[in-house]
C-alpha positions as CSV (number, residue, x, y, z in Angstrom):
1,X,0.0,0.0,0.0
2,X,1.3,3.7,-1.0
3,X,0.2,6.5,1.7
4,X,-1.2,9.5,-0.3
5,X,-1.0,12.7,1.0
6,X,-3.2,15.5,0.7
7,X,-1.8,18.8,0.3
8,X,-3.5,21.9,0.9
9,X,-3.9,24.7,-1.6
10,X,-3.7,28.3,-0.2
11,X,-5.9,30.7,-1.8
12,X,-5.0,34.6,-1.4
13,X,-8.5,36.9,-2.1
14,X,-6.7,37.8,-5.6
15,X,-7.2,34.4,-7.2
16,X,-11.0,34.5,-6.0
17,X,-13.4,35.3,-8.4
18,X,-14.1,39.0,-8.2
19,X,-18.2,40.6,-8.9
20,X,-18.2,42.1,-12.3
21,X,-19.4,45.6,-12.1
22,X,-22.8,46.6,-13.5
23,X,-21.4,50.2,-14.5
24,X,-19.7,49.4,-17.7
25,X,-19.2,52.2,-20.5
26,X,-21.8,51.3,-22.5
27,X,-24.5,51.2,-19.8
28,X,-23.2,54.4,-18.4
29,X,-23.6,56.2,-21.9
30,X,-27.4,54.3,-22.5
31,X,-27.9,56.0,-18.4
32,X,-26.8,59.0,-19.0
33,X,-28.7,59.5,-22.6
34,X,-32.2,57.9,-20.9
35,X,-31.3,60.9,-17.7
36,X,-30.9,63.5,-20.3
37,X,-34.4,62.2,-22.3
38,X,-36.0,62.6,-19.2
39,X,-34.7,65.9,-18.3
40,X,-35.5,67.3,-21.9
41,X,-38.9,65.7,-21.9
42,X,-39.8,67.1,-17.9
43,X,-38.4,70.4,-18.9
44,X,-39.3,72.0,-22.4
45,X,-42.6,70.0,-22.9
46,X,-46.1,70.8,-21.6
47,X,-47.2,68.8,-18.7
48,X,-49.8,71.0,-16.9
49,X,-52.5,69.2,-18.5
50,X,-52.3,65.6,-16.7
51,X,-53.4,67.3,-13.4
52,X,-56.7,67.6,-14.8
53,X,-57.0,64.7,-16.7
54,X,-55.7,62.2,-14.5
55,X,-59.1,60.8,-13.1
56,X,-60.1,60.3,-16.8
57,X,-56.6,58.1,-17.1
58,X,-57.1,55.9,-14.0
59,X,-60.6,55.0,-15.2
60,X,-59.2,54.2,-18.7
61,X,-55.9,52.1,-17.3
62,X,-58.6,50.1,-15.3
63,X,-60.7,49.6,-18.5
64,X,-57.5,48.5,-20.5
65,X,-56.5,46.2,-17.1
66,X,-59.7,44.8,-17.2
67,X,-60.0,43.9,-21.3
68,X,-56.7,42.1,-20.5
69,X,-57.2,39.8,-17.8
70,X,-61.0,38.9,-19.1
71,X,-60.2,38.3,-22.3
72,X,-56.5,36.4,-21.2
73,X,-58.3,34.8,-18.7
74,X,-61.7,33.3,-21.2
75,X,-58.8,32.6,-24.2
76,X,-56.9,30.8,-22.3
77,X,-60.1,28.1,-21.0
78,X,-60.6,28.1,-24.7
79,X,-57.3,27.3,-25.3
80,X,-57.1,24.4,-23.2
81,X,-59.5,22.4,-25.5
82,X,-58.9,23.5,-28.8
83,X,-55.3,22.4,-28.5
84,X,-56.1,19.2,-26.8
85,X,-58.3,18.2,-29.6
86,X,-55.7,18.8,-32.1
87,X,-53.9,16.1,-30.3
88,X,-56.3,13.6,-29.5
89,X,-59.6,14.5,-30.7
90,X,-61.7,12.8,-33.3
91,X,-61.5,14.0,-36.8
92,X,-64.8,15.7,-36.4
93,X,-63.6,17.8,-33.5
94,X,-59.5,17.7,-34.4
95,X,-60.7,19.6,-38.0
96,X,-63.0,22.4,-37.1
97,X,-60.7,23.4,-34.0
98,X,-57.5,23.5,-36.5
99,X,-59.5,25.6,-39.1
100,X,-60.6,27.9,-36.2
101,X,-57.0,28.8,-35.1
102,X,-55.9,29.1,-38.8
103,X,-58.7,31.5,-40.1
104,X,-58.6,33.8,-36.8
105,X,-54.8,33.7,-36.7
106,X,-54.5,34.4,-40.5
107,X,-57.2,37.6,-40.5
108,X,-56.6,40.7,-38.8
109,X,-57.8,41.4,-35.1
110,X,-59.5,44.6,-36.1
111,X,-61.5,43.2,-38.9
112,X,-62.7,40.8,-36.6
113,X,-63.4,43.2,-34.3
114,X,-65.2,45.4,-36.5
115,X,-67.3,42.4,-37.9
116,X,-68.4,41.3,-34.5
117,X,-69.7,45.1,-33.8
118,X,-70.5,47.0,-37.0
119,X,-72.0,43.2,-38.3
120,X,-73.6,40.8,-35.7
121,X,-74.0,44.0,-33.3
122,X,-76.4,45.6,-36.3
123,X,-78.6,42.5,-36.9
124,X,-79.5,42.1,-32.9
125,X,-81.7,45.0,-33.3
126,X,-84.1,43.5,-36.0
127,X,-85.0,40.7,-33.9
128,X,-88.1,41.8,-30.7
129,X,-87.2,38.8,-29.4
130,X,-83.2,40.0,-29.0
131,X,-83.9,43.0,-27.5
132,X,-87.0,42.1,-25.2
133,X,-84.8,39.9,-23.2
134,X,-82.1,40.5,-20.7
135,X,-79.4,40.4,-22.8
136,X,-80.5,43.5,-24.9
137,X,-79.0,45.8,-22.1
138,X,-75.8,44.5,-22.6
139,X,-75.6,43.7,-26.2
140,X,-76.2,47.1,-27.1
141,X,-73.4,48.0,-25.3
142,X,-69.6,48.0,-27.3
143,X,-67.6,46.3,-25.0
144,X,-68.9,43.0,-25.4
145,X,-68.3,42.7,-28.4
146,X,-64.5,44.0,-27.7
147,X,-64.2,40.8,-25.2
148,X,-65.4,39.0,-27.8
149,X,-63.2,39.8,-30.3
150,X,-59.9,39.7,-28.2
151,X,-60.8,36.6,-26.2
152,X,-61.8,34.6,-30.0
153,X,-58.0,36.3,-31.0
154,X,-56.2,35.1,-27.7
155,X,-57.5,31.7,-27.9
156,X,-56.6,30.7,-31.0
157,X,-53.3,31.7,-31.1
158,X,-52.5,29.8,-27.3
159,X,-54.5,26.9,-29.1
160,X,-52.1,26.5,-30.9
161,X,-49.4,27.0,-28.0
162,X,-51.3,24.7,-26.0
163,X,-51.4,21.8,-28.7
164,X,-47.6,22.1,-29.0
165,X,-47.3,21.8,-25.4
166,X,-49.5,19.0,-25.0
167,X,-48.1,16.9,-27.8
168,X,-44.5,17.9,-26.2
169,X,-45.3,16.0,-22.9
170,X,-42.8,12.8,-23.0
171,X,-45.1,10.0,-23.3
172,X,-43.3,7.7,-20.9
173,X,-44.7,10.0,-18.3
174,X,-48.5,9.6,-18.9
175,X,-48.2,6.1,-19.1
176,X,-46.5,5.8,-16.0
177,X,-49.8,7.7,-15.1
178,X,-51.5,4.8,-16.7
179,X,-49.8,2.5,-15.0
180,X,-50.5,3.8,-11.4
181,X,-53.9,3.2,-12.4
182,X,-55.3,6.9,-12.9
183,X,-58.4,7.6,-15.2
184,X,-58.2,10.0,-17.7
185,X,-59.4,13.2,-15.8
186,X,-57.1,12.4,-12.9
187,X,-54.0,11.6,-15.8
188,X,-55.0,15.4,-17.5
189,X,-55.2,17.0,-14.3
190,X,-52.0,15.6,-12.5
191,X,-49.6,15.1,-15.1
192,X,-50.8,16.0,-18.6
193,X,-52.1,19.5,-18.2
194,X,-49.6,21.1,-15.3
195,X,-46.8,19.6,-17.7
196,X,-48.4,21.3,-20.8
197,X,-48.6,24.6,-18.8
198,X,-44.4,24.7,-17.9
199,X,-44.1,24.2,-21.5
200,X,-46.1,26.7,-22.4
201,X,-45.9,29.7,-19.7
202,X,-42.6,31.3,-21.6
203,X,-45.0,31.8,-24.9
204,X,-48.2,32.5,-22.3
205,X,-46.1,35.4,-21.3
206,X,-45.4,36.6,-25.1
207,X,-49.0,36.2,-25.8
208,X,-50.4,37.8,-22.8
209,X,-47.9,41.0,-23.5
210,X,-49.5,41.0,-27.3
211,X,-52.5,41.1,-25.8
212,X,-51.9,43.7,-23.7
213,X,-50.6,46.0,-26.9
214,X,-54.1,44.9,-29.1
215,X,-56.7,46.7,-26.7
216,X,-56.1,49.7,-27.9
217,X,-58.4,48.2,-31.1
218,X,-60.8,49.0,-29.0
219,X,-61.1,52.3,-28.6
220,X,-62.1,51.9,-32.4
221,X,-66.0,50.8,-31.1
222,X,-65.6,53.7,-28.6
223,X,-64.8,51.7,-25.6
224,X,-62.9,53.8,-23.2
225,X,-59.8,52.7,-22.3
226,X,-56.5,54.1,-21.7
227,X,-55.9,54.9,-25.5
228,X,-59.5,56.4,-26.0
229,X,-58.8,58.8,-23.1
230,X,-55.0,60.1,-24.4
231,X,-57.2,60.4,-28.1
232,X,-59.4,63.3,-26.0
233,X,-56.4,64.8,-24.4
234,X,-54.9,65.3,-27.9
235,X,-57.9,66.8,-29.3
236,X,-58.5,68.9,-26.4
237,X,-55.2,70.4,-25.8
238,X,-53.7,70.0,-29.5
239,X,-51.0,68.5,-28.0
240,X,-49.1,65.6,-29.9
241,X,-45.8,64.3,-28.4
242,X,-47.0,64.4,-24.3
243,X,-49.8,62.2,-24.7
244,X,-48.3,60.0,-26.6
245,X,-45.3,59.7,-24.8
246,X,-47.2,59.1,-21.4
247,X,-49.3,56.5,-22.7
248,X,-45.8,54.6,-24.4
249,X,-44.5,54.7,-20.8
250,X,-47.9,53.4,-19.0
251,X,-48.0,50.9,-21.7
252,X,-44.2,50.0,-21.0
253,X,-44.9,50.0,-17.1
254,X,-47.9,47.5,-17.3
255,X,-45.6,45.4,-19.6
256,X,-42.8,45.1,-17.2
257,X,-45.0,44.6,-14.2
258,X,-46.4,41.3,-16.5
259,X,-43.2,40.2,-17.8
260,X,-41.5,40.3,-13.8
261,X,-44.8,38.6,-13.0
262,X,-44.2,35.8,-15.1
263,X,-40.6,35.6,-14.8
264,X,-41.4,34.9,-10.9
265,X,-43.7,32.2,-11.7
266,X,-41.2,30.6,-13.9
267,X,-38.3,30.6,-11.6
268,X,-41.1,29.2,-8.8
269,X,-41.4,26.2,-11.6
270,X,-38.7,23.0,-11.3
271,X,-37.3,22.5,-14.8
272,X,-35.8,18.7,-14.3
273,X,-37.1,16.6,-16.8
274,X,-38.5,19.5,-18.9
């Protein structure tokens, strides 16, 4: 037998790694140019209006919030099935749900939007029945048919998200489901679906942000959100650059509140095995 002997390495605090600093000269110049944008935009444009109109933009930001999470929220239920009959549906159901996703991907939002309003919204009248029931109150309203529209919109493009995810599931896990003896719900519910959603919540993230940018279509059937109230602050004040540059910065702000959002619930997910 040979002895071995272990020999210990001194380290001195040079030959440890050292923390890279964050100001490098690139991000001091992109710092420095943003602190002079600000100062030029604070100081030689007209602010004095936003006092008075602030009310009018809360209101609006809530309308905009709200379009969002309803229509995120009812896409994304619809979602769920339309992509999980592309995958294991019957031909009768696996055919109308991919034509569904490729006509309402392939047309634009607004046209869709306009056809739901200034089309199915102009027949409702002609019918006593439609508006001697409850539902007149609401239908002759304009934002239904804006939920419509983006919520039709939102789910077919995560249908499609949703049926790449669920045919991305390794198939050795759900029949290791099988095999513990789960039924079909309990399979989807435990191991099909919550593996579907990991896959899919970098792109849910995308898609919820494009969603985000389309409600300003909206303001075309005079709903009021946040882009219908900076259109009256520019033809009230004849300003041009201030409006629009306050609404590109609450449009930026609610984009990086959802994008830090998601990015938490992603780093909260385990990736082994993904």
């Amino acid at each position: 037998m040979t002895d071995t002997t272990t020999h210990a390495v001194a380290f001195t605090p040079e030959d440890l790694p050292r923390a890279k600093s964050f100001l490098k000269p690139h991000r001091i110049v992109l710092i420095v140019a943003f602190a002079a944008l600000v100062f030029c935009v604070a100081w030689f444009m007209r602010w004095d209006w936003l006092p008075r109109y602030l009310p009018r933009l809360g209101s609006g930001i809530l309308v905009t919030l709200a379009m969002l999470f309803s229509t995120a929220f009812l896409g994304f239920l619809l979602a769920v099935p339309l992509g999980l009959v592309q995958v294991t549906g019957p031909w009768w159901l696996k055919g109308p749900a991919s034509w569904f996703c490729t006509i309402i991907r392939g047309t634009p939002l607004l046209l869709q939007l306009w056809l739901l309003y200034y089309g199915l919204g102009s027949l409702f009248p002609q019918f006593p029945a439609i508006r001697q029931s409850f539902l007149w109150p609401y239908l002759r309203e304009s934002w239904p048919y804006g939920v419509a529209a983006l919520t039709i919109s939102f789910a077919a493009y995560e249908g499609e998200v949703m049926r790449g995810a669920f045919a991305g599931v390794p198939a050795g896990e759900l029949e290791a489901g099988r095999a513990y003896g789960m039924s079909r719900w309990t399979l989807f519910r435990r191991i099909w679906l919550p593996r579907a959603l990991h896959r899919a919540l970098p792109t849910l993230n995308g898609e919820t942000v494009l969603q985000l940018k389309s409600t300003p279509l909206v303001a075309t059937i005079t709903v009021v959100d946040v882009y219908a109230v900076i259109s009256r602050v520019r033809q009230e004040t004849f300003l041009t650059y201030e409006p629009l540059l306050l609404l590109a910065l609450i449009y930026m702000l609610l984009t990086g509140i959802m994008v830090i959002a998601f990015k938490y619930f992603e780093n909260r997910i385990p990736t082994r095995g993904a």
